[in-house]
KEVEXLUM-976880 format. One line per 8 residues: number of its first residue (from 1); for each residue x, y, z of C-alpha. Coordinates in nm, 2 decimals. Each point is the difference from the previous one (the first is absolute). Example, Ala and Ser with C-alpha at 12.3 -4.5 7.8 and 13.67 -1.06 7.14 Angstrom:
1 = 1.23,-0.45,0.78; 0.14,0.34,-0.07
END
This chain:
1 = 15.77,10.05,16.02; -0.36,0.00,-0.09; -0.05,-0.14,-0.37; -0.37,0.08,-0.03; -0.05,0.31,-0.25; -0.12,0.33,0.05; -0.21,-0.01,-0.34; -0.03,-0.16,-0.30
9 = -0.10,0.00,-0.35; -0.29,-0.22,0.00; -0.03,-0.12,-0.38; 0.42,-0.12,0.07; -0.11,-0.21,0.32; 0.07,-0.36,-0.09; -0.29,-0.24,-0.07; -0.16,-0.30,0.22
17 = 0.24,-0.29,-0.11; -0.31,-0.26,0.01; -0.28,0.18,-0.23; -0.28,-0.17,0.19; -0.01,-0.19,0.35; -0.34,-0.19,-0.10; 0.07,-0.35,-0.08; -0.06,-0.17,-0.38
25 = -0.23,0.04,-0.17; -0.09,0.36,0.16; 0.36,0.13,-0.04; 0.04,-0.06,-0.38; -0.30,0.30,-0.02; 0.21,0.28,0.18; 0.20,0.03,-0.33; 0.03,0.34,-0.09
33 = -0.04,0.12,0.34; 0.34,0.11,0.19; 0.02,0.14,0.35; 0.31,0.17,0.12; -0.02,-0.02,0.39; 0.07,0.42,0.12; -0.10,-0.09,0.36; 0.33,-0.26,0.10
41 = 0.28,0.22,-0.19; -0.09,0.24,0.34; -0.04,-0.26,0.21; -0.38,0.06,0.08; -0.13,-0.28,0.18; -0.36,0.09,0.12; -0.11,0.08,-0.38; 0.09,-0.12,-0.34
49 = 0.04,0.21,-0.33; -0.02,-0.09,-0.31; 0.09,0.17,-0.33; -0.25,-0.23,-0.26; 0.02,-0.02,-0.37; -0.23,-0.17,-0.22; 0.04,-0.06,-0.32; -0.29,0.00,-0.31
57 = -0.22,-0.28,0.12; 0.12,-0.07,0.30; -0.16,0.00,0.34; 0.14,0.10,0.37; -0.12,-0.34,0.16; -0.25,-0.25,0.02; -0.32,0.18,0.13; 0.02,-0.01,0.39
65 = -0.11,0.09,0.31; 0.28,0.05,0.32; -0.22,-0.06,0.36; 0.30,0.15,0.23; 0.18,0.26,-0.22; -0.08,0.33,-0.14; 0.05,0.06,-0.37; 0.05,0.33,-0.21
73 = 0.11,0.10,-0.33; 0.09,0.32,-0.19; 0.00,-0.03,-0.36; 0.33,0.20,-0.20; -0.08,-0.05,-0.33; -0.21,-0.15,-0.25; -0.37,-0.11,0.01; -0.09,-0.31,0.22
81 = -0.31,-0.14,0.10; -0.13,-0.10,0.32; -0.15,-0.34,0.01; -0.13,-0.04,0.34; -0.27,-0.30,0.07; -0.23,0.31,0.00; 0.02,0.10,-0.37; 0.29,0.21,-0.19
89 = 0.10,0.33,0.04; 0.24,0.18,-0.29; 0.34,0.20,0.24; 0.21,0.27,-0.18; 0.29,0.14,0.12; -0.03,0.16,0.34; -0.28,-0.21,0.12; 0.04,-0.21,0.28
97 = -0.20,-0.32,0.15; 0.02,-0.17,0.35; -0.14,-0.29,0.15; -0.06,-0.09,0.34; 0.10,-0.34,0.14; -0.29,-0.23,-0.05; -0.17,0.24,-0.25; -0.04,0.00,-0.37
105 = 0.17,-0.27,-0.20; 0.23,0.21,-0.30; 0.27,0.01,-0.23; 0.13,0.23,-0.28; 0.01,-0.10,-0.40; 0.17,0.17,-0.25; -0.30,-0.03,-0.31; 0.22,0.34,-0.19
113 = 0.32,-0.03,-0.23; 0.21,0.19,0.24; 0.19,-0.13,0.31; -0.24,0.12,0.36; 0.25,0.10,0.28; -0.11,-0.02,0.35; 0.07,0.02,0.35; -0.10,-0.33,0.22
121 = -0.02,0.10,0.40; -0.09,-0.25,0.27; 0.12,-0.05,0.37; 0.12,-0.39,0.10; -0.23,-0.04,0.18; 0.08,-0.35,0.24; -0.22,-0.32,-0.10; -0.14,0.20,-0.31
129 = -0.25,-0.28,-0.21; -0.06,0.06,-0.36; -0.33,-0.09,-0.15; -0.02,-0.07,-0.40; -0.37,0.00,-0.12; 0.06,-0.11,-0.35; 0.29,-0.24,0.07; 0.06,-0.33,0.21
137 = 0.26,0.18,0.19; 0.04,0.11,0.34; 0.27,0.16,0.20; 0.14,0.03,0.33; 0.31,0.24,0.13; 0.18,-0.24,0.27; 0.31,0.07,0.14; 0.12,0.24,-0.27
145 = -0.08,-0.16,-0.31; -0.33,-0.06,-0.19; -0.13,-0.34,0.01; -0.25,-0.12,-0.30; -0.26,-0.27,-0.01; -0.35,-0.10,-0.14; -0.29,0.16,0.16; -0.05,-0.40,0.13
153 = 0.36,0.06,0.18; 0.20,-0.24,-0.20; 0.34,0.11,-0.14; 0.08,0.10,-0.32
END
């Protein structure tokens, strides 16, 4: 019997368990930010979904920069602003941003009094590397699982 819904109610899909995969100190910033995974309910393997909320002051993720996977997000609701290594751009319901693997460095913040909602697309892609301009992180996707270290290569 196949146990993969036909549909769902997206706001009802159950949240990441672990807010943030980044290691301390970088995961104690994702507070306010929840992501409820819409991609793995269906079993999609090529591309993940996400369902993102962020909360008054919050902020999607540490600004970043994938060199192996595509990125692309939809905003639902509220006002969020683009930071990209670029400059700042302010997106309202209905716009929509992508990035190309190795292009601009980005992330969302929520500046307003009002929760943003957003979509978060992005294939898996094999070997993807993560580049953090403002942060002495760096990240490599191994064998299923993100590995973090300093841009020097030592662990955290």
């Amino acid at each position: 019997m196949n146990t993969i819904p036909l549909a769902i109610n997206a706001p009802d899909a159950a949240p990441r368990t672990k807010p943030s995969l980044l290691p301390a100190p970088f995961s104690e910033m994702m507070a306010g930010r929840v992501k409820q995974p819409l991609g793995d309910i269906f079993g999609l393997g090529n591309f993940g979904i996400n369902r993102c909320t962020l909360a008054p002051g919050s902020i999607s993720g540490l600004l970043h920069q994938h060199g192996r996977q595509d990125e692309f997000v939809y905003l639902l609701a509220g006002v969020a602003v683009l930071v990209t290594d670029e400059g700042e751009m302010v997106l309202t319901p209905g716009m929509c941003a992508g990035f190309k693997a190795g292009g601009r460095a980005h992330r969302l913040e929520n500046r307003s009094a009002e929760p943003v909602v957003f979509l978060e697309i992005g294939d898996r892609a094999a070997g993807d590397t993560v580049a953090y301009p403002r942060d002495d992180l760096a990240a490599v996707f191994e064998n299923g699982a993100w590995r973090f270290t300093r841009k020097d290569g030592s662990p955290y």
